[in-house]
Every structure is written in structure tokens, then in C-alpha cells.
C-alpha positions as CSV (number, residue, x, y, z in Angstrom):
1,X,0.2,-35.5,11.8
2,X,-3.3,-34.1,10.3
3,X,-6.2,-36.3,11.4
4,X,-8.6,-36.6,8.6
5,X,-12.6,-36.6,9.1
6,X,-14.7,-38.8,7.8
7,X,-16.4,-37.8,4.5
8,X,-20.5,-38.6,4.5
9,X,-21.1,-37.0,1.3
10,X,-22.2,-40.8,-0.7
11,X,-25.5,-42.2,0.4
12,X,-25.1,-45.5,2.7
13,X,-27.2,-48.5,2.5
14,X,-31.0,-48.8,2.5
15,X,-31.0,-44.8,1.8
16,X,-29.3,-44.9,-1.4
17,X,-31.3,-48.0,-2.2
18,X,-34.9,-45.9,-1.2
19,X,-33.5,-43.0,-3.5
20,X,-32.4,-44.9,-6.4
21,X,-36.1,-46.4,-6.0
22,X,-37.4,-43.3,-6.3
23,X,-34.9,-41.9,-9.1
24,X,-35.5,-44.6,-11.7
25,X,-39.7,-44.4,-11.4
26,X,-39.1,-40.6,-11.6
27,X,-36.3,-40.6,-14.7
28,X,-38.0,-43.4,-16.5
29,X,-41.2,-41.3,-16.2
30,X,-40.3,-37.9,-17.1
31,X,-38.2,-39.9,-19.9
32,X,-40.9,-41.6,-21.3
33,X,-43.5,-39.0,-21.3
34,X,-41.0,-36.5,-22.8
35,X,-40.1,-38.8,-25.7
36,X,-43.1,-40.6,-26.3
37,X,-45.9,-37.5,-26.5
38,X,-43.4,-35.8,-28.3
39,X,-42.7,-38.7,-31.0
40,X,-46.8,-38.8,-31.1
41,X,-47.0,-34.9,-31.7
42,X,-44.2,-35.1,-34.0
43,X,-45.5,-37.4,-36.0
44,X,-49.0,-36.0,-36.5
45,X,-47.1,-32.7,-37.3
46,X,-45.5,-34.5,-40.1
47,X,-49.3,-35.4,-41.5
48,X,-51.1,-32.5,-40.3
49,X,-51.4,-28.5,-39.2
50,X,-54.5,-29.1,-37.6
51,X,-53.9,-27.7,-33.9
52,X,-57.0,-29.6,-32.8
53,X,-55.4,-33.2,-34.1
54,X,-52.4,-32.3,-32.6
55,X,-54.3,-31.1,-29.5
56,X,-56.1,-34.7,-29.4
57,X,-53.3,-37.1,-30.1
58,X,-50.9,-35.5,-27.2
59,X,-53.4,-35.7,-24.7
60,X,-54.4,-39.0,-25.6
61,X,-51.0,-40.2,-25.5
62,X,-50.3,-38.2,-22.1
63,X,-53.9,-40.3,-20.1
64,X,-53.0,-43.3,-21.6
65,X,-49.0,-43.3,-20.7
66,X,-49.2,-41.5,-17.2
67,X,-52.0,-44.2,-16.6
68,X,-50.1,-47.1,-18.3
69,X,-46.6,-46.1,-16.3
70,X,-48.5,-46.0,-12.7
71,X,-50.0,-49.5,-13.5
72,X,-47.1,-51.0,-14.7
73,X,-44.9,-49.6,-11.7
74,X,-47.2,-50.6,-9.1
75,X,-48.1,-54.4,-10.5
76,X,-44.3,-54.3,-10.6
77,X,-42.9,-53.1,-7.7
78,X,-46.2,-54.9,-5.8
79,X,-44.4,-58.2,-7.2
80,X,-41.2,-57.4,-5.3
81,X,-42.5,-56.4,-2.0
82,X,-44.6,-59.2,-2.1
83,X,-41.1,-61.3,-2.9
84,X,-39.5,-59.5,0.5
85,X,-42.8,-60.2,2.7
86,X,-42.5,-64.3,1.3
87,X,-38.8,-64.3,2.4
88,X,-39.0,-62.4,5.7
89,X,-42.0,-64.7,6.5
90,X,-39.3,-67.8,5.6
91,X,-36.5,-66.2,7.7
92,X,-38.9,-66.0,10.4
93,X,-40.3,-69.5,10.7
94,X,-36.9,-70.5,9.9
95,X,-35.5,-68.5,13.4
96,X,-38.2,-69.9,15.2
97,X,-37.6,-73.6,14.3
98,X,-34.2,-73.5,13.6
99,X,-32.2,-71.0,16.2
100,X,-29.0,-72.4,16.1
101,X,-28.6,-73.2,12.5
102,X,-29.7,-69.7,11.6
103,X,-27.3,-68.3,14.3
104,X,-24.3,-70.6,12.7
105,X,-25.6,-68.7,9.2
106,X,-25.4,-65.3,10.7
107,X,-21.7,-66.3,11.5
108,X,-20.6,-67.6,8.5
109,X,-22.2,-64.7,6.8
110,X,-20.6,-62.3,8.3
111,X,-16.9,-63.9,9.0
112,X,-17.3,-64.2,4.4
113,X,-17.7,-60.4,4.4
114,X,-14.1,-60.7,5.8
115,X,-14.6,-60.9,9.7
116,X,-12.8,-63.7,12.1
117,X,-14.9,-66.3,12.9
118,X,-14.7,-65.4,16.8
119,X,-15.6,-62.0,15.7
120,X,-18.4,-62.8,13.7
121,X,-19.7,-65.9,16.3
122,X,-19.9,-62.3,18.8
123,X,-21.6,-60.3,16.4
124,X,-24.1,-62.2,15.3
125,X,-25.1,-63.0,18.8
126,X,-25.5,-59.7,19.3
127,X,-27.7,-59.2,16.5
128,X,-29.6,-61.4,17.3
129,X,-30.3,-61.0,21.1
130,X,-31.1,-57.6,19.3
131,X,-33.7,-58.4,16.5
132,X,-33.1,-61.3,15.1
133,X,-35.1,-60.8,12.1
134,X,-33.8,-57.3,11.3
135,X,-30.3,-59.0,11.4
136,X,-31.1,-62.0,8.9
137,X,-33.2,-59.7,6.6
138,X,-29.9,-56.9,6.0
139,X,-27.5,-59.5,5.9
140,X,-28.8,-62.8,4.5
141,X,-31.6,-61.3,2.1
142,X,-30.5,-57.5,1.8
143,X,-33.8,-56.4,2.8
144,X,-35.0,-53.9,5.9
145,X,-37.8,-54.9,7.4
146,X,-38.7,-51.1,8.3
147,X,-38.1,-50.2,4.8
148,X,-40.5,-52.0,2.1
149,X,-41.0,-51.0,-0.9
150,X,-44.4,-49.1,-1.8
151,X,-46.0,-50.3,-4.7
152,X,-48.1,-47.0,-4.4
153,X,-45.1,-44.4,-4.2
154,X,-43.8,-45.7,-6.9
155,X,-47.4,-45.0,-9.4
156,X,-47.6,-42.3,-8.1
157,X,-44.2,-40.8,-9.2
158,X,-44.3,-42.6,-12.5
159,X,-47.7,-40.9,-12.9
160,X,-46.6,-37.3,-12.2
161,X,-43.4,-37.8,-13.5
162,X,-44.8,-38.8,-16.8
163,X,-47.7,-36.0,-17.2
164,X,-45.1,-33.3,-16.2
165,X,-42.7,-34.6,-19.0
166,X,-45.7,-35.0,-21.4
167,X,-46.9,-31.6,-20.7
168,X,-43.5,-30.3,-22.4
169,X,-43.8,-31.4,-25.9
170,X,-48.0,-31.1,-26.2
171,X,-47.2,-27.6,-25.1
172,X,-44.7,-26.8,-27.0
173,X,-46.3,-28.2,-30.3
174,X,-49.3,-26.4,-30.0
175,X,-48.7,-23.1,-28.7
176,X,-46.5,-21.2,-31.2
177,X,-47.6,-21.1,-34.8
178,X,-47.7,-23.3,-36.9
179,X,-44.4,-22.6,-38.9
180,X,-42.2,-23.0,-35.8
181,X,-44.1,-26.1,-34.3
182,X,-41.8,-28.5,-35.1
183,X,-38.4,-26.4,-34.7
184,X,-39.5,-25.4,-30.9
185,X,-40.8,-28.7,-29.9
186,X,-37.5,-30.0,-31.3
187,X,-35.6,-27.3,-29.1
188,X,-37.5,-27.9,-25.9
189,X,-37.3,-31.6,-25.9
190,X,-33.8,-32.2,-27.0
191,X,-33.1,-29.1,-24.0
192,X,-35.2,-31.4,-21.6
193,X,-33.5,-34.5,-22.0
194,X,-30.4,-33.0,-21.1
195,X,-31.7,-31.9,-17.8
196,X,-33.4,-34.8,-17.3
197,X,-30.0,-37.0,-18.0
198,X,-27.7,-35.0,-16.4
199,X,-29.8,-34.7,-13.4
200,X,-30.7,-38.6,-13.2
201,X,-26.9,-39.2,-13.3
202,X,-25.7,-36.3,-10.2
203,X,-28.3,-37.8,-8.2
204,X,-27.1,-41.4,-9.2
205,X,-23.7,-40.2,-8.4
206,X,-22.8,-41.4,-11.9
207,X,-20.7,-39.1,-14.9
208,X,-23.4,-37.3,-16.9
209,X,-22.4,-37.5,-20.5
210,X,-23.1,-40.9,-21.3
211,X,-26.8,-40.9,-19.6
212,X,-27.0,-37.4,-21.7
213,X,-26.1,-38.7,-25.2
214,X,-28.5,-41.7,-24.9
215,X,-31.5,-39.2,-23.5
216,X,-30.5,-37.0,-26.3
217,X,-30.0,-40.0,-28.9
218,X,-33.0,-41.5,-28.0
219,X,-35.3,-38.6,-28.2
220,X,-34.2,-37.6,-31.6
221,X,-34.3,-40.6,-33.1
222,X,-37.8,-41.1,-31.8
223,X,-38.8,-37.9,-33.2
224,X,-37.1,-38.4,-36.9
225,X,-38.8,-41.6,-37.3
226,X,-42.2,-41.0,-36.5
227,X,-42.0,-37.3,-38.3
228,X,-41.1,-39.5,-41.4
229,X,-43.8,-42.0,-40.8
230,X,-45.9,-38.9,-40.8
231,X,-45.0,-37.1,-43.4
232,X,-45.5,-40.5,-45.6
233,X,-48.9,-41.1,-44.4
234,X,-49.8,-37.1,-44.9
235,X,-48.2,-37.3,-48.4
236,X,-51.0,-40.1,-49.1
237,X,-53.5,-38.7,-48.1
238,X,-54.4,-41.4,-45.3
């Protein structure tokens, strides 16, 4: 008989949780500052040649969403650690008043996850002789004390991850002349949303089409309609 080895290639608890943290401020940056800049450029392209306009609007747009994505993921992401402190600060007056009740909890928790109740009785006074917090907080509220969120990692990745997908498009529209502007910005962020899809799906352990074809979806759609909202205002003269 072949013994078989254990296979650690998945992430386990609180570390897939901390990556897929990370992963969606990143993706959701990157994503945003790809398709946004590059629906802004596009659609002053559609009204205008002028590499200075075009110059102006994508840098606007890249300060104002790198800033706007870093505030809104750390007012966000503040809310829920300040959520976790509020309930850990419950559990813990709750173990302090109420030993016994919380121990019975622990048990019951436990034996639903499919343990005996003997079993679980044992292991949950283990856990708690242990640290009786630690072991509420990952079992009742899903939540390691060690392990809080970071409202400031989180703006910060949103930031960089946003200016370095912003970057692509304002580059890519005002670099090559004007005659291939729009066909190469088209290229390179259609090209980027690809990598940023199928990457945000191997790392989520997910099947990459689907994320690619609404990247890819997304982007162009964004692009078509505010090219054609440009072109209409150019055509008028506004």
C-alpha cells in the first residue's frame, strides 16, 4: 500500500483570508486605474489631438482616483477593524463575567462543526486554559486577534495599485503620434486587463476566463462609450 502525503499547496485559514485582503485592494486598484484613466483619455481623444489636454485630463484623473481609492479603502476597511476591536472587546467582558456560559458556547460550537460533545467539552477546555480569547475570536467571530486588518495597508495598495494601472493608458495615449493614439492605448489596455484578470484569479485560486472576459468586457465598453461621448461633444464644437 502507497501512503499518500499531504498536499499544502491551497492557503489555510487567516493566510488566505490576509492575501485575499490584499488581492482585492490590489485588483480593484490596478482595475480601476486602468479602466477609468483610460475611459478619461479616450474620451478626450475622441474630442481632441491636443497632447497637452490629453496630458491634463489623465493626470488629473490619475491624483484624484489613486487619492480617492486610498481614502475610500482605509475609511472602509477602518470600519471593519474597528467592527473586530468592538466584538473582541464583547468576547472579553463576556469571558470575564460569564466563564462558564462562554465555555458551554465553545463546546457547542465546536461539537456543530461535527465533533462529539465529550470531544468538544475537552477541546474547548483546552483552548481555553490556552488563550481564551484567541479561541472565542477564531471560532465564535472568525477573527484572529494577532491578525487585524490595517486600514493603512490597504490605501496604500489601492494607491500604488491604482497610479501604476493609470500610468498605462496616460502613457500609452500620449507617447506615439497622434494617428496611432487611440489604436495602441486600445492594445495596451485591453493586453493589461488580461494580465490583471488572469493574475487576480491564479492567485484567488479561481478559473481565469470568466474574471478575463469581464476585465476585458468592462474595459472596452468603458472606452467605446466615452470615445463616442467625445467624439459628439468634439463634433459640436463644445
Amino acid at each position: 500500500m502507497t501512503e499518500t502525503e499531504p498536499t499544502h499547496d491551497e492557503a489555510h485559514g487567516g493566510a488566505l483570508g490576509s492575501r485575499l485582503n490584499w488581492l482585492r485592494a490590489a485588483v480593484l486598484g490596478a482595475n480601476d486605474g486602468i479602466v477609468s484613466t483610460a475611459g478619461l483619455v479616450v474620451g478626450v481623444a475622441g474630442a481632441t489631438e491636443s497632447r497637452s489636454a490629453l496630458l491634463t485630463a489623465g493626470l488629473a484623473g490619475l491624483l484624484a482616483g489613486s487619492m480617492s481609492m486610498a481614502a475610500g479603502e482605509y475609511v472602509s476597511v477602518s470600519t471593519q477593524r474597528d467592527s473586530e476591536m468592538a466584538a473582541l472587546a464583547v468576547e472579553r467582558r463576556e469571558l470575564r463575567d460569564q466563564p462558564e456560559a462562554e465555555l458551554r458556547e465553545l463546546t457547542d460550537l465546536l461539537a456543530a462543526r461535527g465533533l462529539s460533545h465529550e470531544v468538544a467539552r475537552e477541546a474547548a477546555e483546552q483552548l481555553t486554559a490556552r488563550d481564551a480569547l484567541r479561541a472565542h475570536a477564531r471560532v465564535e467571530l472568525g477573527i484572529d486577534p494577532d491578525e487585524l486588518t490595517n486600514p493603512w495597508h490597504a490605501a496604500w495598495a489601492s494607491f500604488v495599485a491604482f497610479t501604476v494601472g493609470a500610468l498605462l493608458p496616460l502613457l500609452a495615449i500620449v507617447l506615439p503620434p497622434a494617428g496611432a493614439r487611440l489604436p495602441v492605448t486600445v492594445c495596451c489596455v485591453l493586453a493589461a486587463l488580461v494580465l490583471t484578470g488572469w493574475s487576480s484569479a491564479r492567485l484567488g485560486a479561481a478559473a481565469p476566463r470568466r474574471a478575463i472576459v469581464r476585465n476585458v468586457a468592462g474595459g472596452a465598453l468603458a472606452m467605446a462609450v466615452t470615445y463616442a461621448a467625445g467624439s459628439l461633444l468634439g463634433a459640436a464644437g463644445v
